[in-house]
C-alpha positions in Angstrom: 129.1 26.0 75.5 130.9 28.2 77.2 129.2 30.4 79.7 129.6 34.2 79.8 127.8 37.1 80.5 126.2 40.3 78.7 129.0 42.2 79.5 132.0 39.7 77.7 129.9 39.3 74.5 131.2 41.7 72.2 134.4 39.3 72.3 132.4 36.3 71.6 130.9 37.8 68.1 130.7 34.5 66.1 130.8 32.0 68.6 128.1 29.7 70.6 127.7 30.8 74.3 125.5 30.5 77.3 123.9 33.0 79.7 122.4 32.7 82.4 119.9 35.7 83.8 116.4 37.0 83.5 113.5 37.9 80.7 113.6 41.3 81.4 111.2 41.8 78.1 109.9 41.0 75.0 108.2 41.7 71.9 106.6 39.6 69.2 106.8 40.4 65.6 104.5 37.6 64.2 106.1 34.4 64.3 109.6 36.1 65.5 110.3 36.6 69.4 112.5 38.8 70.6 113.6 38.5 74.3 115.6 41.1 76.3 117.7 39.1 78.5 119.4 40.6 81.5 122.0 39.0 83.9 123.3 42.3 86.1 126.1 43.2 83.8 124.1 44.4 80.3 120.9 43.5 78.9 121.2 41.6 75.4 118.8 40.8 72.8 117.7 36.7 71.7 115.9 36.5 68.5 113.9 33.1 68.3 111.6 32.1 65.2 109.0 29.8 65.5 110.4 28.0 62.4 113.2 27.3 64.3 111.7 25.3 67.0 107.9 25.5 67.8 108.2 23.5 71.2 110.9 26.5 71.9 109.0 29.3 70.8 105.9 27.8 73.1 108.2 28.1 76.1 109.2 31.3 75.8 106.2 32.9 74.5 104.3 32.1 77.5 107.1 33.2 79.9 106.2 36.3 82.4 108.7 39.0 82.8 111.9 38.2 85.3 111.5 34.4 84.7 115.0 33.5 85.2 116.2 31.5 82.5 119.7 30.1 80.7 119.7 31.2 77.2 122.5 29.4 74.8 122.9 30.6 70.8 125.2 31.9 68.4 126.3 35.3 69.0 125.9 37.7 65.9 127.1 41.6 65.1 124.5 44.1 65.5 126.1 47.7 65.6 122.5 49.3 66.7 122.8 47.3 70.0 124.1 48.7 73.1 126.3 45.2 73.5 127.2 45.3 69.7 125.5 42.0 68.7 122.2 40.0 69.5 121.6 36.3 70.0 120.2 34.0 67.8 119.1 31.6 70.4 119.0 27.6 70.1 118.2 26.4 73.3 116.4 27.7 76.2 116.1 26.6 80.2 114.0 27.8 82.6 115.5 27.9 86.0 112.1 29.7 87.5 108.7 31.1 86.4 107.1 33.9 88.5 104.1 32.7 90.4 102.5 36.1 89.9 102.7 38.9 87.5 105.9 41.4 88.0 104.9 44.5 89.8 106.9 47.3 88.2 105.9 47.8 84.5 108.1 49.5 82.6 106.4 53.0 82.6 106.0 55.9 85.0 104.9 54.7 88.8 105.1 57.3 91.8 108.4 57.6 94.1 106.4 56.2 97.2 105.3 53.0 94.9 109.2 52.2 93.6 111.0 52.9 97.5 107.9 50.4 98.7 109.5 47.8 96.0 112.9 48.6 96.5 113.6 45.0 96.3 112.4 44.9 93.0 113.3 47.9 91.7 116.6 47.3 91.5 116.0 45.6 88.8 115.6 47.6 86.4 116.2 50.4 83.9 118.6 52.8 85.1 118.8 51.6 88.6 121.3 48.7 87.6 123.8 51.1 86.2 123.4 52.9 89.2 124.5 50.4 91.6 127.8 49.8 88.8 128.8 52.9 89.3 128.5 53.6 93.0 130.6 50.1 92.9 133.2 52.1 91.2 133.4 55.5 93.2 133.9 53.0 96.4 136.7 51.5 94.4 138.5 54.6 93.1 138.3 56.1 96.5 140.1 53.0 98.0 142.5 52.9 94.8 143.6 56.4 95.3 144.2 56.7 98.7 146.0 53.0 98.3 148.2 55.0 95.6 149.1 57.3 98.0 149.8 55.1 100.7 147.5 55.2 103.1 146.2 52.3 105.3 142.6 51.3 105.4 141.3 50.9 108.9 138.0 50.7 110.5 135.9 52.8 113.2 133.6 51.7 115.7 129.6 52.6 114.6 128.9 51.9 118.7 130.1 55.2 120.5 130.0 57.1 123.5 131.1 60.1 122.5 129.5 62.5 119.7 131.8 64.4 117.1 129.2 67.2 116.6 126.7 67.3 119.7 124.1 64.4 120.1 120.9 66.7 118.7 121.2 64.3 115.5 122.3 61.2 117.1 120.3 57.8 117.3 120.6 56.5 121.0 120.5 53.7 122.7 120.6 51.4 125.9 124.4 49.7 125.8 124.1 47.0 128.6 122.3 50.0 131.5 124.7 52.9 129.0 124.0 55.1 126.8 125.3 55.3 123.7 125.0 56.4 120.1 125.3 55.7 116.4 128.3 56.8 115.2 127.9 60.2 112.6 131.3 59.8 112.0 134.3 57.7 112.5 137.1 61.0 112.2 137.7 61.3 116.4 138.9 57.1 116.2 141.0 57.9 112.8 142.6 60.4 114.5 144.0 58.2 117.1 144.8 56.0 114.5 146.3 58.1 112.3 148.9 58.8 115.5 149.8 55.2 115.0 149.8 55.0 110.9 150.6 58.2 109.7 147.8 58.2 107.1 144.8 56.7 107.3 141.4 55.8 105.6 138.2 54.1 106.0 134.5 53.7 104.1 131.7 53.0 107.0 128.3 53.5 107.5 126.9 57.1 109.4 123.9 57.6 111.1 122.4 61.2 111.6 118.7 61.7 113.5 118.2 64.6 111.4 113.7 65.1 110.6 114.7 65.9 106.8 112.8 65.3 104.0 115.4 66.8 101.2 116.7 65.5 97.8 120.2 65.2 99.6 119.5 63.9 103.2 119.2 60.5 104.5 119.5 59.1 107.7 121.8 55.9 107.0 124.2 56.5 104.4 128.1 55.4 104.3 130.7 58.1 104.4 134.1 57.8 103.6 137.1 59.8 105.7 140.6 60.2 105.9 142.5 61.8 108.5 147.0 63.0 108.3 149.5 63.2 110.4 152.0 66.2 109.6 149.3 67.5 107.0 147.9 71.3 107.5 144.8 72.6 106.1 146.5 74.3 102.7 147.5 70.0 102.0 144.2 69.0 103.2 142.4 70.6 100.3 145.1 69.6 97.8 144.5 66.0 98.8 140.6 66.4 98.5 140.6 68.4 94.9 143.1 65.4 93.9 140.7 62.8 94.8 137.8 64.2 93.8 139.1 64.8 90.1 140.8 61.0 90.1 137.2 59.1 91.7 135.3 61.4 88.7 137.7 60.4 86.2 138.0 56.7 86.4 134.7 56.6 87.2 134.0 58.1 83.7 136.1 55.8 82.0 135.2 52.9 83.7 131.4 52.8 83.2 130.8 55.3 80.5 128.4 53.1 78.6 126.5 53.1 82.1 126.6 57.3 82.2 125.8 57.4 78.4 122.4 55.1 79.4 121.9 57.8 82.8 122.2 60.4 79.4 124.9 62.1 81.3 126.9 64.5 79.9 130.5 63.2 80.8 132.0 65.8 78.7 130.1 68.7 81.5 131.2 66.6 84.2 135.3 65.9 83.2 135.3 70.0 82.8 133.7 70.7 86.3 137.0 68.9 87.4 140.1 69.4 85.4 140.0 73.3 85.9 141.7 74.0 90.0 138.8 74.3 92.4 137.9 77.6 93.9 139.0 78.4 97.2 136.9 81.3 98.5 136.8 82.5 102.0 133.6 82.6 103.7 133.0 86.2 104.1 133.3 86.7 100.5 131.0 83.9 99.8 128.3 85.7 102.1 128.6 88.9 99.8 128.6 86.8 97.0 125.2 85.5 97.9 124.1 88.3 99.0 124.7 90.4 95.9 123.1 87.6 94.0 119.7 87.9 95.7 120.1 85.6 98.8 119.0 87.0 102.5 122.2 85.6 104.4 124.3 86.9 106.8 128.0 86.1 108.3 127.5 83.9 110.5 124.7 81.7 108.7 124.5 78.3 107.5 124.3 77.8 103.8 121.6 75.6 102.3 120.7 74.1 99.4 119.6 77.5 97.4 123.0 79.1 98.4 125.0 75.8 97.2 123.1 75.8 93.7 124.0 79.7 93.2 127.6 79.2 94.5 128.4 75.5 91.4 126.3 77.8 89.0 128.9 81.1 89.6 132.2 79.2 89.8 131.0 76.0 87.2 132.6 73.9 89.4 133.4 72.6 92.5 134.5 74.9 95.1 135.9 75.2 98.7 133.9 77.6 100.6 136.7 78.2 103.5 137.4 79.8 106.7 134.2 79.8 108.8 133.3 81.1 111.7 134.3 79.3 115.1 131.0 79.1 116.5 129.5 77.8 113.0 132.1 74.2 113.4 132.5 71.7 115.7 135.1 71.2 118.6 137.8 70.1 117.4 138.5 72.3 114.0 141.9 74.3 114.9 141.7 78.1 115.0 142.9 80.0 112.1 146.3 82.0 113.7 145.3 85.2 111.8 141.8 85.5 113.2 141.2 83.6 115.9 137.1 83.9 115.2 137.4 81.8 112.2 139.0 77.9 111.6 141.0 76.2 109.2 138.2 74.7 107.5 136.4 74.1 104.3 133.8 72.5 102.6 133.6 71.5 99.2 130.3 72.4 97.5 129.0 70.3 94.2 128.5 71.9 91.0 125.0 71.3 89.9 123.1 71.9 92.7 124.6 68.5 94.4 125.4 70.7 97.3 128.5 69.6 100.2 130.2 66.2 99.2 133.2 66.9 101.5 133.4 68.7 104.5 137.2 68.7 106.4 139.4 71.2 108.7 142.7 70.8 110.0 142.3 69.5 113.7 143.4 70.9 116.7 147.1 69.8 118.2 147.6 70.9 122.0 145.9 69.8 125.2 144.9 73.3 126.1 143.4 74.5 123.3 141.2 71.0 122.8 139.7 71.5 126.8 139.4 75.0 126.1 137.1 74.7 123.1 135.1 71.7 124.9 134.7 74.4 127.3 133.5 76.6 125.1 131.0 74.3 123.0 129.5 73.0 127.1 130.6 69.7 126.2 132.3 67.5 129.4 135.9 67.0 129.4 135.8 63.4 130.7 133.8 61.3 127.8 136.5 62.6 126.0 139.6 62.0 127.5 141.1 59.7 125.2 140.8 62.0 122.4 142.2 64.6 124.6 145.1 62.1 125.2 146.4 62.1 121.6 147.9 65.7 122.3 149.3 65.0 125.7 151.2 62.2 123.9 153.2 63.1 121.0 150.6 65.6 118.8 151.4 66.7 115.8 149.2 68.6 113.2 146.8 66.9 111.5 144.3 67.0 109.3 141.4 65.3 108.1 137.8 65.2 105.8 134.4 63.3 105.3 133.4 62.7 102.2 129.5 61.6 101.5 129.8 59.2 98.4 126.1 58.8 98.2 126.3 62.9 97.2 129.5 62.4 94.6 127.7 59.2 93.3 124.3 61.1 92.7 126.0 64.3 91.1 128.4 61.9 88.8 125.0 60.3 87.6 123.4 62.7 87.4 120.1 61.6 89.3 118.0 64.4 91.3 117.7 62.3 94.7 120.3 60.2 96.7 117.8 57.4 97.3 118.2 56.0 93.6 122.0 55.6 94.4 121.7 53.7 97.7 120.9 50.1 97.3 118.1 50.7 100.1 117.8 53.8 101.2 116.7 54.8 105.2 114.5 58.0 105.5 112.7 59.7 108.4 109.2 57.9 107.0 110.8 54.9 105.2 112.6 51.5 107.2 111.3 49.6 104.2 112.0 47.2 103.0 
């Protein structure tokens, strides 16, 4: 018998095959089984009748839930099943029988009970087509950005150095040093980019921050490209581009997987195929403002202000143009008004919030020590970044993009923790 999984069955309609996975369920009508087999790509139905074999119905009757098992039949149409057909089973092994009963029923349990079986948890329901799609937003961002002709590099996670301050840094003892966890890798893809042209990377982040919000974690992977010869107007073309291609082979990839999330796919293609908003910052403030909000120029937006900002523009949009103080270091001064930078950052429809935040970097030696001077930060840790414009600079430009954030809003799941495999919180390092 040849041996397939859940996900090739359609195209075995007819024919005797073999899979091997896990009772993930079952029912009993009588003297008729029904077992719902799983095996990480689908979950399928085998329909046993005691007539059939009574030593075989024995078996599986007394099987627990997740027993893992190899399950071998005939493969018949049935157009009300997810997979399009059922099995009619013949023969069934059993690789391994819990020693005690499966702790996650399938019904409601509390979000503190499901992290603390993580492990388990995975398992089931929507949580599987979850972790399928977040395999394929890691794989369109590499595919575009391969398109395009970028080169896929790495970053160090060990640093000395911070990008952003080291308030939200983890630290620790290097051999007598100190040193951090990396919160990005952008200041190393910079130097690389000098070498590459264009340059890419998916890697884990670390950020020390105490919050307890639906969109904050404090290990998550983030995913960054920085340009050579690329300003800030080619920046944001690059990001809208990407963001519309990961959403869109995303969608057609694993729409069976959305349509079981109950995601509205049609919603989500129209947030992206309309040209993203590009609205200065001051104008966002009065925006806010006039829609009931108590900001000011100069403040921070959170996750109230993002929600109002996808619900007025029904669609992503790139809230541009901050003020200097309100950035990091290294974002390059906008020529006309030398108070602001040539920034954005791209805010989810949806209430997802900032999935991409980027700027155009600064290109001369004088202007980088001048801004370390301004932001109290010591010129020496940070020498070798200041040597890439002592050394041939060039403008350059560059963006982080948090794929746990465009994963959760392309699911459409409330909290980032469902679409990390095991998710690190201020109160949770397990399992």
């Amino acid at each position: 018998m040849p041996v397939i999984t859940i996900a090739e069955a359609k195209a075995h309609v007819g024919e005797d095959v073999t899979f091997q996975g896990w009772l993930y369920n079952k029912r009993s009508s009588g003297k008729i089984l029904f077992l719902q087999v799983r095996d990480g790509t689908g979950v399928i139905q085998a329909v046993l009748s005691e007539s059939d074999s009574s030593e075989l119905f024995a078996v599986a009757d007394r099987l627990p839930r997740e027993a893992s098992i190899v399950v071998t039949g005939a493969l018949r149409e049935d157009r009300r099943a997810p997979t399009g057909c059922e099995l009619q089973l013949s023969d069934l092994q059993v690789v391994h029988e819990p020693t005690k009963p499966f702790p996650i029923e399938l019904t409601e349990h509390t979000p503190s009970f499901l992290m603390d079986h993580r492990h388990l948890w995975i398992r089931t329901g929507r949580q599987v087509p979850l972790l399928r799609i977040r395999d394929s937003v890691f794989r369109a961002f590499r595919e575009f950005f391969h398109q395009r002709g970028f080169v896929s590099t790495e970053a160090p996670v060990l640093t000395g150095t911070s990008v952003e301050g080291t308030t939200t840094l983890f630290e620790l003892d290097y051999f007598g040093d100190k040193a951090y966890l990396a919160q990005s890798g952008q200041l190393y893809l910079e130097a690389t980019a000098m070498a590459l042209g264009k340059v890419y990377w998916i890697g884990p982040a670390f950020r020390a921050e105490k919050s307890k919000t639906r969109k904050h974690v404090t290990e998550f992977w983030i995913a960054e490209a920085e340009m050579a010869y690329v300003d800030h107007e080619a920046n944001l073309t690059l990001q809208e581009d990407l963001v519309r291609f990961i959403v869109e082979a995303v969608v057609e990839e694993r729409k069976p997987e959305l349509e079981q999330l109950e995601r509205d796919t049609d919603l989500l293609l129209g947030e992206v195929r309309t040209p993203f908003a590009r609205v200065d910052y001051g104008e966002v403030v009065t925006i806010l403002q006039e829609k009931g909000h108590e900001v000011s120029f100069g403040d921070d937006f959170g996750a109230p202000e993002e929600a109002t900002l996808g619900e007025h523009f029904g669609g992503p949009v790139f809230v541009e143009r901050f003020p200097f103080r309100m950035k990091p270091f290294y974002m390059k001064r906008d020529p006309l008004d030398p108070e602001r930078v040539l920034a954005a950052d791209l805010i989810a429809p949806e209430g997802y919030g900032e999935i991409i935040g980027g700027s155009q970097r600064v290109d001369t030696e004088d202007e980088l020590i001048a801004q370390l001077e301004e932001f109290g930060l010591p010129s020496d840790p940070y020498q070798w970044y200041i040597d890439l414009r002592s050394y041939g600079s060039v403008p350059h430009s560059g963006f982080g993009m948090g794929l746990a954030r465009v994963i959760a809003w392309i699911s459409g799941v409330p909290h980032i923790r469902e679409v990390i495999p095991f998710a690190r919180q201020i109160n949770r390092l397990y399992p």
